[in-house]
TORKOL-4160 file (C-alpha; in steps of 0.2 Angstrom, whole numbers, padded with zeros to 4 digits, m for minus):
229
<pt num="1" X="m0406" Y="m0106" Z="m0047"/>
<pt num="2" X="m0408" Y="m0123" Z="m0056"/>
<pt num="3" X="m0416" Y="m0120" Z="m0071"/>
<pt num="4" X="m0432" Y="m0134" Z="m0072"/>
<pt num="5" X="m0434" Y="m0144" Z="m0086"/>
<pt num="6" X="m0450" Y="m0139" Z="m0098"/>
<pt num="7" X="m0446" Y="m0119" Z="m0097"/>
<pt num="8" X="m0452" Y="m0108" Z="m0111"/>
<pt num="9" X="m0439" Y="m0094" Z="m0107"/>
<pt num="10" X="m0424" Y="m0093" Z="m0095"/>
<pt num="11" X="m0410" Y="m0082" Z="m0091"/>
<pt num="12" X="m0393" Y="m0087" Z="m0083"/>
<pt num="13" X="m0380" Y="m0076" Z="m0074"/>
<pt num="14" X="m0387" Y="m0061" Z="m0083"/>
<pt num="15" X="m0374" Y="m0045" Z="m0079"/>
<pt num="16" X="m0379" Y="m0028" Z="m0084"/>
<pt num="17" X="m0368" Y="m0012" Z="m0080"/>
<pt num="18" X="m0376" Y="0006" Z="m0085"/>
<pt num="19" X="m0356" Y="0014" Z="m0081"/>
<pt num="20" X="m0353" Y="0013" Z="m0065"/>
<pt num="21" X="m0370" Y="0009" Z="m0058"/>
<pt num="22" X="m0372" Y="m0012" Z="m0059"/>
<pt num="23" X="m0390" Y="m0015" Z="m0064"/>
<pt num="24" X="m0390" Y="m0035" Z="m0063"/>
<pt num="25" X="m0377" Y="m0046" Z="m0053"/>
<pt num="26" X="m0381" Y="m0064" Z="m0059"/>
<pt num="27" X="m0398" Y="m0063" Z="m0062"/>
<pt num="28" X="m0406" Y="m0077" Z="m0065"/>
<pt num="29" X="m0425" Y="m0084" Z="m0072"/>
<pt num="30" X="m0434" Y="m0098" Z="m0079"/>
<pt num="31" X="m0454" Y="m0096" Z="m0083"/>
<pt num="32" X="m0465" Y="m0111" Z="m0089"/>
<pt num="33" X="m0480" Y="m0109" Z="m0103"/>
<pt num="34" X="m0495" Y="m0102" Z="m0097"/>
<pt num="35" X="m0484" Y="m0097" Z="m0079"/>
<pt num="36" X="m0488" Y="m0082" Z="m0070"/>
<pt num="37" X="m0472" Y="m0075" Z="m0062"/>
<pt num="38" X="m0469" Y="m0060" Z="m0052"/>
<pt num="39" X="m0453" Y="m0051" Z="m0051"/>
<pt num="40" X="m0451" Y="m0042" Z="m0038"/>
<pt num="41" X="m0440" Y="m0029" Z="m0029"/>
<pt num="42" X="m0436" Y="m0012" Z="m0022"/>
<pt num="43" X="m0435" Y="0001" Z="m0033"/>
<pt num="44" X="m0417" Y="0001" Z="m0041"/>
<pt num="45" X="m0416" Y="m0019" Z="m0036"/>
<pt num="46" X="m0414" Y="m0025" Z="m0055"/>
<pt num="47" X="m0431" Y="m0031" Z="m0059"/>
<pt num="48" X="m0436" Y="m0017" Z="m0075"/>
<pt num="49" X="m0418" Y="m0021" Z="m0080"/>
<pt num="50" X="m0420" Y="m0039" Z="m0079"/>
<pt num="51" X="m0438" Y="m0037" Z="m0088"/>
<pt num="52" X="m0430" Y="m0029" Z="m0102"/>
<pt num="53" X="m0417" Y="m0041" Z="m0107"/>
<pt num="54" X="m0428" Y="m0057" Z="m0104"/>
<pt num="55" X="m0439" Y="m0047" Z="m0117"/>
<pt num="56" X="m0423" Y="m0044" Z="m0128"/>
<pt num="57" X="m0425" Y="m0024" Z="m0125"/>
<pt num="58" X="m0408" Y="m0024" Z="m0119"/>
<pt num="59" X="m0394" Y="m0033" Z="m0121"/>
<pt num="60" X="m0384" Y="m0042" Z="m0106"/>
<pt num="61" X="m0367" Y="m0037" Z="m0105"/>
<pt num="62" X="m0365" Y="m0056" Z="m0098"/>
<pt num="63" X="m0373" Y="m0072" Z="m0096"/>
<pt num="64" X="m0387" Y="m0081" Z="m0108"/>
<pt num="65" X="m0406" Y="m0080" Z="m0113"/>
<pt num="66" X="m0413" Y="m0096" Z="m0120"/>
<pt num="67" X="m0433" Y="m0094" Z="m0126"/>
<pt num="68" X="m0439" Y="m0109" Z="m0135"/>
<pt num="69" X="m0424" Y="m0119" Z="m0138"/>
<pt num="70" X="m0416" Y="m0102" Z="m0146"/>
<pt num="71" X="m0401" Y="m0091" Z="m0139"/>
<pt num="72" X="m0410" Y="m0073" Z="m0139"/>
<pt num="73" X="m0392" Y="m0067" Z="m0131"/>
<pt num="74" X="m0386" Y="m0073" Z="m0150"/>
<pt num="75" X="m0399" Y="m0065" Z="m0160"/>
<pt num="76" X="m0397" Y="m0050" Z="m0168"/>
<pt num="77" X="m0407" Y="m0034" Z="m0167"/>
<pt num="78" X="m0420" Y="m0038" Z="m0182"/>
<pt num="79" X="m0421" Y="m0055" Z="m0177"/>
<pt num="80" X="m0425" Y="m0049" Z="m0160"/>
<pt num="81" X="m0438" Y="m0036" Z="m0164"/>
<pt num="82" X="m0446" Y="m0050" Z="m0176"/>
<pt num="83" X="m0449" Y="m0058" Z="m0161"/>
<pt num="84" X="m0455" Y="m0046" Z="m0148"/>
<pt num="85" X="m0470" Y="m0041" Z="m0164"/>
<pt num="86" X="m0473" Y="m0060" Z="m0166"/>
<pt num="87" X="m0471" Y="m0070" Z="m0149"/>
<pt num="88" X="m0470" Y="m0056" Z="m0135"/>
<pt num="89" X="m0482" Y="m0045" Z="m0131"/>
<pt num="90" X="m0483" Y="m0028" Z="m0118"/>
<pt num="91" X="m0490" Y="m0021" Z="m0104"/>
<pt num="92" X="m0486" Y="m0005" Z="m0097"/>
<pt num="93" X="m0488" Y="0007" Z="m0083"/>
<pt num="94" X="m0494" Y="0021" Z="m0093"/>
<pt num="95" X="m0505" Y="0008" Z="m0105"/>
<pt num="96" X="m0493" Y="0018" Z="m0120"/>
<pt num="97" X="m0506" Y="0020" Z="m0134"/>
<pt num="98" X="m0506" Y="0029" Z="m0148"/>
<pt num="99" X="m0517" Y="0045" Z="m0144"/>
<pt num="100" X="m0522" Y="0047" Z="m0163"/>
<pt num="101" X="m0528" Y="0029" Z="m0168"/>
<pt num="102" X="m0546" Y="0022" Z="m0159"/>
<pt num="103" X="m0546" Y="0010" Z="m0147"/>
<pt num="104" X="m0549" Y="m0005" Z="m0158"/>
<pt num="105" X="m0536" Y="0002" Z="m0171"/>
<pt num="106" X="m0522" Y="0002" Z="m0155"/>
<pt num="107" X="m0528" Y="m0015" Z="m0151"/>
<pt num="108" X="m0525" Y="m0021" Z="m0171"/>
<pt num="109" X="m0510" Y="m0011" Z="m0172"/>
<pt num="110" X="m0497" Y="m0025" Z="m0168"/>
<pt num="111" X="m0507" Y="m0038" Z="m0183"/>
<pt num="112" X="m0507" Y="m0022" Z="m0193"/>
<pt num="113" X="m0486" Y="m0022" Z="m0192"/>
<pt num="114" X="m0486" Y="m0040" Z="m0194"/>
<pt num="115" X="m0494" Y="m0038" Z="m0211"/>
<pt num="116" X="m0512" Y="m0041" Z="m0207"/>
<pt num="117" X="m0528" Y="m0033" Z="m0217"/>
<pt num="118" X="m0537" Y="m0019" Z="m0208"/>
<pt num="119" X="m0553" Y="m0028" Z="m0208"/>
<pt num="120" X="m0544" Y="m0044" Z="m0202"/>
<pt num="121" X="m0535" Y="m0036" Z="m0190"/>
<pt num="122" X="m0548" Y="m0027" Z="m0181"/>
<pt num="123" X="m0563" Y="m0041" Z="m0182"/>
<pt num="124" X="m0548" Y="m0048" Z="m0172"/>
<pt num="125" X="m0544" Y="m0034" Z="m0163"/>
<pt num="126" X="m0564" Y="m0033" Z="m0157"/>
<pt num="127" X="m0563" Y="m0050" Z="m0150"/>
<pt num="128" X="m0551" Y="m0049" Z="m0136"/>
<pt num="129" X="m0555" Y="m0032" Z="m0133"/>
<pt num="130" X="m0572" Y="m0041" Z="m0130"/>
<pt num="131" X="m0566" Y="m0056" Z="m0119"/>
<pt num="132" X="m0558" Y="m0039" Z="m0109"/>
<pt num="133" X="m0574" Y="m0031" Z="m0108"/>
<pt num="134" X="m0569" Y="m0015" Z="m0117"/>
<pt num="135" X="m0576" Y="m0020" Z="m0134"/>
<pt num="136" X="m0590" Y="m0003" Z="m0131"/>
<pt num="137" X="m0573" Y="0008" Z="m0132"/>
<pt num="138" X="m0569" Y="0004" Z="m0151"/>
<pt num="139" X="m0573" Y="0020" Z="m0159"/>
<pt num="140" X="m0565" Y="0030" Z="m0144"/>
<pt num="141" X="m0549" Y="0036" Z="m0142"/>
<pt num="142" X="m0536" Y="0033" Z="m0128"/>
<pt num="143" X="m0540" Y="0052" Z="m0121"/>
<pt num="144" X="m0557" Y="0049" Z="m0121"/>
<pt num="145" X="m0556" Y="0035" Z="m0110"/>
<pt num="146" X="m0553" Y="0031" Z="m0089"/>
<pt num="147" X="m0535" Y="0025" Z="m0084"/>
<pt num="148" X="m0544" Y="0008" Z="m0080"/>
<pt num="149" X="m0552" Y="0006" Z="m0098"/>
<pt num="150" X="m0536" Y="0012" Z="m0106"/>
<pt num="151" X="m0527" Y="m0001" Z="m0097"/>
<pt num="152" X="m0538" Y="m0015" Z="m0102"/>
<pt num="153" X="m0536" Y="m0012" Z="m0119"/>
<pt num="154" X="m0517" Y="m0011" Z="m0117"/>
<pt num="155" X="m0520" Y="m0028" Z="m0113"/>
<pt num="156" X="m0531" Y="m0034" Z="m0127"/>
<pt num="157" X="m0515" Y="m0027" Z="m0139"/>
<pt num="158" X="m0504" Y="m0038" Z="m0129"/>
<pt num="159" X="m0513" Y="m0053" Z="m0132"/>
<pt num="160" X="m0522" Y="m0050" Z="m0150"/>
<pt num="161" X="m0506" Y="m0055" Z="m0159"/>
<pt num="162" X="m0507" Y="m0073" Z="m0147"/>
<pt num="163" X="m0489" Y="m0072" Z="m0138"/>
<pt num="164" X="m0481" Y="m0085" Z="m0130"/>
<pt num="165" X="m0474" Y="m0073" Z="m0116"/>
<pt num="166" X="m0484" Y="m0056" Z="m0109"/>
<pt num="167" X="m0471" Y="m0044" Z="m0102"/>
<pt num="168" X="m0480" Y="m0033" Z="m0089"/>
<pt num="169" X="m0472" Y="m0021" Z="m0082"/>
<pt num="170" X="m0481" Y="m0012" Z="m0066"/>
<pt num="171" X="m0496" Y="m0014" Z="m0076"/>
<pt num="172" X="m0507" Y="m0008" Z="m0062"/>
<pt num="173" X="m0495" Y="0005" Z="m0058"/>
<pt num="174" X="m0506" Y="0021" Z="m0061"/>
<pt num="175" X="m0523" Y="0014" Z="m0057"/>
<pt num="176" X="m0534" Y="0013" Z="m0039"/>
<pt num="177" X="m0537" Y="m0003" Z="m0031"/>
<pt num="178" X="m0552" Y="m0007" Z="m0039"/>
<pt num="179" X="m0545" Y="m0005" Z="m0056"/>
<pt num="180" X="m0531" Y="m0014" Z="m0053"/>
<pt num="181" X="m0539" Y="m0029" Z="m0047"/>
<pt num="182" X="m0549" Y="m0029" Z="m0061"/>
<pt num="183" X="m0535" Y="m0027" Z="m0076"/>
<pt num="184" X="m0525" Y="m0042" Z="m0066"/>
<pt num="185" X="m0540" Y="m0054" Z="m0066"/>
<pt num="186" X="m0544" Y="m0050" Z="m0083"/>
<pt num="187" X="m0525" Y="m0051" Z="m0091"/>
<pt num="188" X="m0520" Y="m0068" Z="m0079"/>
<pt num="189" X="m0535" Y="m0077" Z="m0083"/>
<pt num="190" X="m0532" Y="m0072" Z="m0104"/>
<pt num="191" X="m0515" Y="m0077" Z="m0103"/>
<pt num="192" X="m0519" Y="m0095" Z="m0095"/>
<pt num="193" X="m0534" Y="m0099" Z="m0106"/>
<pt num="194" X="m0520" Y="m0094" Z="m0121"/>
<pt num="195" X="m0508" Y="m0105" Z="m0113"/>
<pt num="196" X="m0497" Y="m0087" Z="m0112"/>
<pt num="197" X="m0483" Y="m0085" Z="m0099"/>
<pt num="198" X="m0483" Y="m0070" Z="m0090"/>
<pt num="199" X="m0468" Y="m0059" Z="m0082"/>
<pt num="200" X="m0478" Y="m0049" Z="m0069"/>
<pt num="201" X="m0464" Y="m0035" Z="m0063"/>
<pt num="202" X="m0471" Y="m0028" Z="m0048"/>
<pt num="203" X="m0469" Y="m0019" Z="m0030"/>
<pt num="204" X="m0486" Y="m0022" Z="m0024"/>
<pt num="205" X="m0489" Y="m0038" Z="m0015"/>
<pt num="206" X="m0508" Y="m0038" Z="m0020"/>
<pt num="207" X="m0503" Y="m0039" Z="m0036"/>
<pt num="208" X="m0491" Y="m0053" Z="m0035"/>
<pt num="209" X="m0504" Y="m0062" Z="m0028"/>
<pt num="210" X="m0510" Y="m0067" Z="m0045"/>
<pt num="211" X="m0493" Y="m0076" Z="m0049"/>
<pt num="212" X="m0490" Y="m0093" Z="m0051"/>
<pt num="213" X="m0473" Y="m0088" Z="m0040"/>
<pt num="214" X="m0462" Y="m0074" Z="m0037"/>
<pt num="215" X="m0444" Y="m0070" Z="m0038"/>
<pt num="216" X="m0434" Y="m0056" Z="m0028"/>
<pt num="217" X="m0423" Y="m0049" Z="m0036"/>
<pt num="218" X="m0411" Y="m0038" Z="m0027"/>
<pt num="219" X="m0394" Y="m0029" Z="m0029"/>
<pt num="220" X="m0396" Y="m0036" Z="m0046"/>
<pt num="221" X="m0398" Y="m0054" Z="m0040"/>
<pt num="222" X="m0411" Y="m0064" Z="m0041"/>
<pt num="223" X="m0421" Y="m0079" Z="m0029"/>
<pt num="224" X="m0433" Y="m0089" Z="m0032"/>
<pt num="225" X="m0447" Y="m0089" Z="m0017"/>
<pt num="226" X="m0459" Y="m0103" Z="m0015"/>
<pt num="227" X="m0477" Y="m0098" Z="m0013"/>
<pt num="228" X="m0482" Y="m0100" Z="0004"/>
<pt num="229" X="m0503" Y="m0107" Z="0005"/>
C-alpha cells in the first residue's frame, strides 16, 4: 500500500505475534481527517489486532505508526495513553459504560479525566448527547436504558472530548438492524461535521457502507479496496 500524502494516521508493515499465533503479517493503513474507513475481515483475519495498535492499545512487535507527524510506535506508555484521552476516542460492541454513573456523567467522563469541571464537563457532555438524540437519558443509568440508546451514548463519549480519530470497533455489533443503522448514521455524520476520522472495524457489509473505503485485512495482511458505485 502507498501510503497518500495528507494522511492524519498510517501504519506500515505492522507485525504482531501472540506466541505462536501471528495476528498481523504486514499490515498496513493510512486514513485521512474526517475519513470513514472500514476494516474488514473474518473473524481471526487481524482487523481488532490491527485496530488496537493504530489506537496504540498494543504495541507492534514490527513496523511503524505515524499519527500527525509523530511516531506513536516510539511513544511511551504515558505518552500514549495521554493521547488516547485527548485525541482518540472509542466505540465499542458492548457500549462499555460505567453502570454506577448516569448517562450524562459517562458521556462527561473522558473531560472529567482530562481535568475538566463537572458543570463544564457535563453542559458539554449534554450537547452532543443532544446532537445524538439521547440528551432525555441524562439522569438514567446505562441499565435503565435499550442496547440502541446505550450505544448512542457510547458515542456521544466518543466525541465529547473532539478527537481527531474515532476507533469503533463492531460498534453495532449487539444491536438489530434498525438500531444499527441508526447509531452508524448518527456517529458518521458527527465525525464529518467534526472533521473526525473514523476506523470502522466491521464484519457486516451494511455497515461498511457508511465508509468512505474499506480495507480487507486477512491472514494479518491488509488491501486496500476501492469503492465500487
Amino acid at each position: 500500500m502507498t501510503i497518500p500524502a495528507g494522511s492524519l494516521l498510517t501504519a506500515q508493515d505492522l507485525r504482531k505475534a501472540y506466541g505462536p499465533t501471528t495476528a498481523l503479517d504486514g499490515g498496513e493503513f493510512s486514513i485521512h481527517p474526517g475519513e470513514v474507513v472500514a476494516v474488514m475481515g473474518p473473524s481471526g483475519s487481524g482487523k481488532s489486532t490491527l485496530l488496537h495498535c493504530l489506537a496504540g492499545i498494543v504495541m507492534p512487535d514490527s513496523g511503524t505508526i505515524m499519527y500527525n507527524g509523530r511516531e506513536v510506535t516510539a511513544m511511551g506508555d504515558a505518552e500514549r495513553s495521554a493521547l488516547r484521552r485527548t485525541e482518540f476516542g472509542f466505540v465499542f460492541q458492548f457500549g462499555q459504560l460505567v453502570p454506577e454513573l448516569t448517562c450524562v456523567e459517562n458521556v462527561a467522563l473522558p473531560l472529567r479525566l482530562n481535568g475538566s469541571s463537572r458543570k463544564e464537563a457535563e453542559r458539554t457532555a449534554l450537547a452532543w448527547m443532544e446532537r445524538l438524540e439521547v440528551d432525555d437519558l441524562r439522569k438514567k443509568r446505562p441499565g435503565e436504558v435499550s442496547g440502541g440508546q446505550g450505544q448512542r451514548v457510547a458515542v456521544a463519549r466518543s466525541l465529547v472530548t473532539n478527537p481527531r480519530v474515532v476507533f469503533a470497533d463492531e460498534p453495532t455489533g449487539a444491536l438489530d438492524s434498525f438500531n444499527g443503522e441508526r447509531v452508524m448514521e448518527l456517529l458518521t455524520d458527527a465525525a464529518r461535521s467534526a472533521n473526525a476520522a473514523v476506523v470502522l472495524v466491521t464484519h457486516e457489509a451494511r455497515v461498511a457502507a457508511y465508509s468512505d473505503r474499506e480495507i480487507v485485512v486477512r491472514d494479518g495482511k491488509s488491501r486496500d479496496m476501492e469503492r465500487v458505485v
